[in-house]
N, CA, C and O atoms as a GROMACS GRO file, in nm:
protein
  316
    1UNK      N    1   5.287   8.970   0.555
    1UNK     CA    2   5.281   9.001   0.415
    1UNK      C    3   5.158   8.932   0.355
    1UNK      O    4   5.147   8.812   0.381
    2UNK      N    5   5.094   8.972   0.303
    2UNK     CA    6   4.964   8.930   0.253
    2UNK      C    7   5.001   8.925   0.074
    2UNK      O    8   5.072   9.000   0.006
    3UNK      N    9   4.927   8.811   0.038
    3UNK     CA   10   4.972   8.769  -0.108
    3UNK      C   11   4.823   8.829  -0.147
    3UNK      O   12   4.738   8.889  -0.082
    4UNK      N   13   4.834   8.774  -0.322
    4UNK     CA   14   4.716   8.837  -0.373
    4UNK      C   15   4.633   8.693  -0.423
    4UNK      O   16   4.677   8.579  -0.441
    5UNK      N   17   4.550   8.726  -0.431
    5UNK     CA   18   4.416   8.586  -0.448
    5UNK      C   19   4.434   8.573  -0.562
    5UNK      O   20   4.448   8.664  -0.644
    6UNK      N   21   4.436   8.371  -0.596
    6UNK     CA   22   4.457   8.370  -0.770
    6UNK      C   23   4.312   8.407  -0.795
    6UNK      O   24   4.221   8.417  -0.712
    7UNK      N   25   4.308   8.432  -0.978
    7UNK     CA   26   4.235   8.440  -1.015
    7UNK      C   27   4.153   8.602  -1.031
    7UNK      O   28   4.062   8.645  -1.102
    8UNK      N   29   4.216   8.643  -0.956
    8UNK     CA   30   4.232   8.850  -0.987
    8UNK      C   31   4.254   8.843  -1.152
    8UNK      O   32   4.292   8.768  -1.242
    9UNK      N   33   4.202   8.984  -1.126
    9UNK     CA   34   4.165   9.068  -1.300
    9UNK      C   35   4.310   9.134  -1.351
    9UNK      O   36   4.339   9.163  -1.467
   10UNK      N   37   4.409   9.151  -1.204
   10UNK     CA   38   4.504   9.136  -1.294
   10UNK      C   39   4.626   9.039  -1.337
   10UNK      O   40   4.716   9.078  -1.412
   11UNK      N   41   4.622   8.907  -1.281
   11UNK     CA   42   4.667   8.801  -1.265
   11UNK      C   43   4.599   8.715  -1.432
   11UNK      O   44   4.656   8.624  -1.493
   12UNK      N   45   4.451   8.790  -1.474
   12UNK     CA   46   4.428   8.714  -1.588
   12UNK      C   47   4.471   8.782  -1.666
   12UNK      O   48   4.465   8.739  -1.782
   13UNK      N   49   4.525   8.897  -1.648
   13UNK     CA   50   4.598   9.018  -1.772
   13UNK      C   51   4.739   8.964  -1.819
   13UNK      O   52   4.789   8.960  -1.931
   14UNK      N   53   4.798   8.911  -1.666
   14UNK     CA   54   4.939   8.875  -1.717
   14UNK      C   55   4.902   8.780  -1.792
   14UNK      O   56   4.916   8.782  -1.915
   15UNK      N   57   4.843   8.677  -1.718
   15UNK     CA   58   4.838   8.531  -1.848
   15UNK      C   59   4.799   8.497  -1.987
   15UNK      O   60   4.810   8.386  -2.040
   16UNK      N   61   4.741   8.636  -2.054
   16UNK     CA   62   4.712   8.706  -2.169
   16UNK      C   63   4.791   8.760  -2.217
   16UNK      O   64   4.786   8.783  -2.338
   17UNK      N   65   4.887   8.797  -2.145
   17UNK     CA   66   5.018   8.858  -2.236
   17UNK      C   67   5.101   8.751  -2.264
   17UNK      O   68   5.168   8.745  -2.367
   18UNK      N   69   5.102   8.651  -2.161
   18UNK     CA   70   5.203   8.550  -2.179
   18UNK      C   71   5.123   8.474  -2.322
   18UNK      O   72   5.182   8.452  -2.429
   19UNK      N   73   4.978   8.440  -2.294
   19UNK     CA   74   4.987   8.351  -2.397
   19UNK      C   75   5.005   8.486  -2.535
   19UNK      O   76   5.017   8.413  -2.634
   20UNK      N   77   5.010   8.582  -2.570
   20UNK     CA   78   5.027   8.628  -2.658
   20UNK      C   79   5.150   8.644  -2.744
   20UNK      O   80   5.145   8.657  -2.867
   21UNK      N   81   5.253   8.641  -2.678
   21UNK     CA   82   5.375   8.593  -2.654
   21UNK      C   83   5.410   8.458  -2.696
   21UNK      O   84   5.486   8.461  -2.792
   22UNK      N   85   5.395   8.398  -2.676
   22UNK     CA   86   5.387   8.252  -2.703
   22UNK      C   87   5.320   8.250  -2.837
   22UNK      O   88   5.380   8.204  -2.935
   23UNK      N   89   5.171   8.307  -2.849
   23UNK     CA   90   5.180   8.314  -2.980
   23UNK      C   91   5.195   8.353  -3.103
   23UNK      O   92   5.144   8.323  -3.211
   24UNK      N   93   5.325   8.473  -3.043
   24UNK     CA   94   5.411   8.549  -3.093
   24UNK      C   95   5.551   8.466  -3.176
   24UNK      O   96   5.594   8.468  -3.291
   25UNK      N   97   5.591   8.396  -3.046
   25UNK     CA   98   5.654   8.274  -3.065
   25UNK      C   99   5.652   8.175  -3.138
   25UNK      O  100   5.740   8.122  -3.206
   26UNK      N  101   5.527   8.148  -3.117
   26UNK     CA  102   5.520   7.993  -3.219
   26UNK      C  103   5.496   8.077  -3.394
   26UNK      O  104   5.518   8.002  -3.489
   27UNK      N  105   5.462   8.190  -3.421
   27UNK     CA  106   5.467   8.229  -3.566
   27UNK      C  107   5.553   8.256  -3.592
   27UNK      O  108   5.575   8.218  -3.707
   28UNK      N  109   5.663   8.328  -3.534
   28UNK     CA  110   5.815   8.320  -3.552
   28UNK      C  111   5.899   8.200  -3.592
   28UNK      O  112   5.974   8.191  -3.690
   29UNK      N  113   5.865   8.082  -3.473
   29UNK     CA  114   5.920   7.977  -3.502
   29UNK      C  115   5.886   7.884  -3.664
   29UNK      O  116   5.966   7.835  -3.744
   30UNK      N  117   5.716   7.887  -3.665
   30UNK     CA  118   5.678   7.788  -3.770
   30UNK      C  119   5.654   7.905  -3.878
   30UNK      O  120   5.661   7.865  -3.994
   31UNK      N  121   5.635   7.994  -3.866
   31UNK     CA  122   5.626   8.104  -4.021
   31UNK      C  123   5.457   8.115  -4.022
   31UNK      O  124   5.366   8.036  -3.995
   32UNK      N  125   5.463   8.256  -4.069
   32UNK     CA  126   5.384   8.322  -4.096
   32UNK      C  127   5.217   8.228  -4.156
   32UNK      O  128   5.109   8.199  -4.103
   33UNK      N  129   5.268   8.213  -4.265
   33UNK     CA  130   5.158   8.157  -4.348
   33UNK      C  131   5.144   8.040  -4.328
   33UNK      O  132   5.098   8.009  -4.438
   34UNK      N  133   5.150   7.930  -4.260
   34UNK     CA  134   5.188   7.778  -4.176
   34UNK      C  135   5.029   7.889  -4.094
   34UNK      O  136   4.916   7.920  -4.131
   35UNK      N  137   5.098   7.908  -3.996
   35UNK     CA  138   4.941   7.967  -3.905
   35UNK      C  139   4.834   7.998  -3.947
   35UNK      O  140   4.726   7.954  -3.908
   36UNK      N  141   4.859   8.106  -4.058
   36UNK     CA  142   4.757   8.182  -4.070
   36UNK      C  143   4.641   8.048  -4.145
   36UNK      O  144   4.522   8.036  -4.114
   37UNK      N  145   4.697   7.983  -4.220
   37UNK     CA  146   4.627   7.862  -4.263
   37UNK      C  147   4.578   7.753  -4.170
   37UNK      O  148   4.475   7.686  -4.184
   38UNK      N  149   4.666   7.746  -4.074
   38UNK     CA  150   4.605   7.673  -3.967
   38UNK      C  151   4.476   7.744  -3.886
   38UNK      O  152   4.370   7.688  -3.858
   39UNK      N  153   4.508   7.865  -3.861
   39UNK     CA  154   4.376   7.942  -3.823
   39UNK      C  155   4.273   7.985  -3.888
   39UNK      O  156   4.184   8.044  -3.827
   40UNK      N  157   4.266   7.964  -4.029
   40UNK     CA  158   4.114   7.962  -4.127
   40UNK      C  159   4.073   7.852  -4.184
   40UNK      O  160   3.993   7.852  -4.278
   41UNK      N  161   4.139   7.720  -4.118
   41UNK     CA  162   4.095   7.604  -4.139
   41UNK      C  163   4.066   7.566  -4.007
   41UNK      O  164   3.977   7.481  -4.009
   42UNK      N  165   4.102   7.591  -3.897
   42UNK     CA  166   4.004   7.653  -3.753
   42UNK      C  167   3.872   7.758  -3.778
   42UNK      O  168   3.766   7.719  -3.729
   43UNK      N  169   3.872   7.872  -3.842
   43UNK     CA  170   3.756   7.920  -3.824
   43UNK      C  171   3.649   7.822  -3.956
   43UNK      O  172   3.547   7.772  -3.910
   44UNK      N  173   3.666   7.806  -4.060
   44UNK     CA  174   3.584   7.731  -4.131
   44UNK      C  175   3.567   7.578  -4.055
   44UNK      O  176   3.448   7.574  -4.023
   45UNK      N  177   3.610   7.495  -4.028
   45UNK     CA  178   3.554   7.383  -3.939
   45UNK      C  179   3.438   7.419  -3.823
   45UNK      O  180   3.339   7.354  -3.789
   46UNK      N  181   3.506   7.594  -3.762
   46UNK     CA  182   3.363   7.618  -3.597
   46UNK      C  183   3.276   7.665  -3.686
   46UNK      O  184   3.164   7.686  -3.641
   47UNK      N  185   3.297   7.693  -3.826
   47UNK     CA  186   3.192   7.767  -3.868
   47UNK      C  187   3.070   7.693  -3.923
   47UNK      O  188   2.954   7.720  -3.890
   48UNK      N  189   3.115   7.574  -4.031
   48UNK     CA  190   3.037   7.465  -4.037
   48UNK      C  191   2.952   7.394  -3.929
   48UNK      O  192   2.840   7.344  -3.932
   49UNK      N  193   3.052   7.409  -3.826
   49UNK     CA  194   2.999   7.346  -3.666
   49UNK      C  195   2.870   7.428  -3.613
   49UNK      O  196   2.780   7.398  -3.533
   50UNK      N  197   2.887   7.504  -3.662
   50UNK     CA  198   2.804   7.617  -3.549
   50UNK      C  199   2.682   7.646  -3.635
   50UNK      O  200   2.578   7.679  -3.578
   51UNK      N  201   2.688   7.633  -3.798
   51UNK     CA  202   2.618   7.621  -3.923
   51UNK      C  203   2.503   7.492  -3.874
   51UNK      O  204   2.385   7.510  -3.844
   52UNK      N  205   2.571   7.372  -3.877
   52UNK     CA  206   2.493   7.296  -3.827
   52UNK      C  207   2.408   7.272  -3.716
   52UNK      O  208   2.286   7.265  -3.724
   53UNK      N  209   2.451   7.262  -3.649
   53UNK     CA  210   2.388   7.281  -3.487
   53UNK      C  211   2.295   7.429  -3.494
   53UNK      O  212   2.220   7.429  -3.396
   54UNK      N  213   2.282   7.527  -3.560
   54UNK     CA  214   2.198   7.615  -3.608
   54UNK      C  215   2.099   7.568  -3.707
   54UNK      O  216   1.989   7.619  -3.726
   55UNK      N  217   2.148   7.469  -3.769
   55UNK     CA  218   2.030   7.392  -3.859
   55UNK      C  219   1.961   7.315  -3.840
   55UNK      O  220   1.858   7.305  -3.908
   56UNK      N  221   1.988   7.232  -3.742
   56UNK     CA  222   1.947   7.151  -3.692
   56UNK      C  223   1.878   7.154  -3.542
   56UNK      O  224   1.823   7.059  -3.485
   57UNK      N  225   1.890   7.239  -3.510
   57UNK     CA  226   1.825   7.318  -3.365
   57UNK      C  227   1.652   7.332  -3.442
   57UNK      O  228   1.549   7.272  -3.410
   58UNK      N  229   1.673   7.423  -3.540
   58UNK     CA  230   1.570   7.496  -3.617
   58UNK      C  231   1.479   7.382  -3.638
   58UNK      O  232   1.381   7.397  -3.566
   59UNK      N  233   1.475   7.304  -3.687
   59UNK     CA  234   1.387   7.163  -3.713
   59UNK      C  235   1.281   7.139  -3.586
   59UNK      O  236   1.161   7.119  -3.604
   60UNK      N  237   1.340   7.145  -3.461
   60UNK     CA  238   1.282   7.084  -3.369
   60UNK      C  239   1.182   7.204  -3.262
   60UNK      O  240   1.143   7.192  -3.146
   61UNK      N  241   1.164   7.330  -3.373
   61UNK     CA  242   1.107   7.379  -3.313
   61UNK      C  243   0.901   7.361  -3.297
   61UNK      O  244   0.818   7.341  -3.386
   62UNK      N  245   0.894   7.368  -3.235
   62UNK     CA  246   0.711   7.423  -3.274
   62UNK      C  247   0.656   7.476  -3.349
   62UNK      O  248   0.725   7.568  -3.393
   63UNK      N  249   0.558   7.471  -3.395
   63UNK     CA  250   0.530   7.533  -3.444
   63UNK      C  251   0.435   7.659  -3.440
   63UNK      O  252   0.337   7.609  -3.385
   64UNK      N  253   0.404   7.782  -3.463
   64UNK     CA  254   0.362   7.886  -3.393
   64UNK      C  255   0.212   7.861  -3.354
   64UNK      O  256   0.133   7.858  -3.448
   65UNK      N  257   0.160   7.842  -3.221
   65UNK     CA  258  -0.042   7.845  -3.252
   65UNK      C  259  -0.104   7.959  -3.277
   65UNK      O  260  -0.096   8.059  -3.206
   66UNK      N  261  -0.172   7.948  -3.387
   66UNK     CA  262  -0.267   8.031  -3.399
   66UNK      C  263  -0.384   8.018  -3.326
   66UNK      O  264  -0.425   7.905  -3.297
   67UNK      N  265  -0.456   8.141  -3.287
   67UNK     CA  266  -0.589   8.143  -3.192
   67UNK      C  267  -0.678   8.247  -3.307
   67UNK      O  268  -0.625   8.336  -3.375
   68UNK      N  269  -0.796   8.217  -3.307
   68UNK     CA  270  -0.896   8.319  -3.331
   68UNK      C  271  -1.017   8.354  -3.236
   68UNK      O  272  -1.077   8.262  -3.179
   69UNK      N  273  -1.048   8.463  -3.221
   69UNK     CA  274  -1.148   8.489  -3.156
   69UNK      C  275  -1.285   8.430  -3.203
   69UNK      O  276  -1.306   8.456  -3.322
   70UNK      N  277  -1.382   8.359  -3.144
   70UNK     CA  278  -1.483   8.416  -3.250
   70UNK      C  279  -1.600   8.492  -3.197
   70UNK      O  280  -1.642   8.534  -3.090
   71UNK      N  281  -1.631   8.491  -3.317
   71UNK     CA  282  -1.784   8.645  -3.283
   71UNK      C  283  -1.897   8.555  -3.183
   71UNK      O  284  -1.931   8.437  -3.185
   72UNK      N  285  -1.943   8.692  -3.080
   72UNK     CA  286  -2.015   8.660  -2.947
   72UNK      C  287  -2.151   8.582  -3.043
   72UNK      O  288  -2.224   8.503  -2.982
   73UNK      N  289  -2.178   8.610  -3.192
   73UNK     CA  290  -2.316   8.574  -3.201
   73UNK      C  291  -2.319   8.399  -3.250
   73UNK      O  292  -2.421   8.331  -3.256
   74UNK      N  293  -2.164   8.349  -3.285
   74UNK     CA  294  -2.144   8.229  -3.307
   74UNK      C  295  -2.112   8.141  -3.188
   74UNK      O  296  -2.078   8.028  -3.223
   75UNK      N  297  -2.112   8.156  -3.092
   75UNK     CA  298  -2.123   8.127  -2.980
   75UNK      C  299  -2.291   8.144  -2.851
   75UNK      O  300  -2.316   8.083  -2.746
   76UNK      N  301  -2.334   8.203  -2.893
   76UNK     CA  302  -2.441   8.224  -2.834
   76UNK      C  303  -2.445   8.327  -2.692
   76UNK      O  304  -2.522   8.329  -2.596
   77UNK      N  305  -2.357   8.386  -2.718
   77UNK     CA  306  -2.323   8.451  -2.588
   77UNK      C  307  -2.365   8.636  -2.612
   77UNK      O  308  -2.365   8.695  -2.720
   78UNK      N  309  -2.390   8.679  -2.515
   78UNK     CA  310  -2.395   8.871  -2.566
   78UNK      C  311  -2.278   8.878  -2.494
   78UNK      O  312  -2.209   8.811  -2.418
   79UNK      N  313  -2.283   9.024  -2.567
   79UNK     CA  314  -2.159   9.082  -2.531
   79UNK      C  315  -2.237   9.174  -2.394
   79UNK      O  316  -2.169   9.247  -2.323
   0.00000   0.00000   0.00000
């Protein structure tokens, strides 16, 4: 009898239903609006997070070089 290898595509399907379930569960148990507040005081904290570290990335960049050509006769060169 041959088993199936963890970590299959459909072995991560079940464990997606389970946790969905569960967090089916836990809003049942603690109520509706308890979560939903817990989860937009989760997305506003990653959002600030991710705000910053986007702001602060930006600072440390380079800055762009500019090049100009210049003309063959300011140089002394022919074309």
């Amino acid at each position: 009898m041959r088993g199936r290898l963890l970590g299959r595509k459909p072995a991560l399907a079940l464990w997606m239903l389970v946790a969905v379930a569960d967090l089916g569960l836990v809003v049942a148990a603690v109520g509706a609006v308890a979560v939903m507040s817990v989860l937009a005081a989760l997305l506003i904290v990653g959002t600030a997070v991710w705000q910053s570290h986007r702001h602060s990335a930006s600072v440390h960049r380079p800055a762009p070089v500019v090049t100009r050509r210049r003309s063959p006769m300011m140089t002394g060169r022919r074309i």
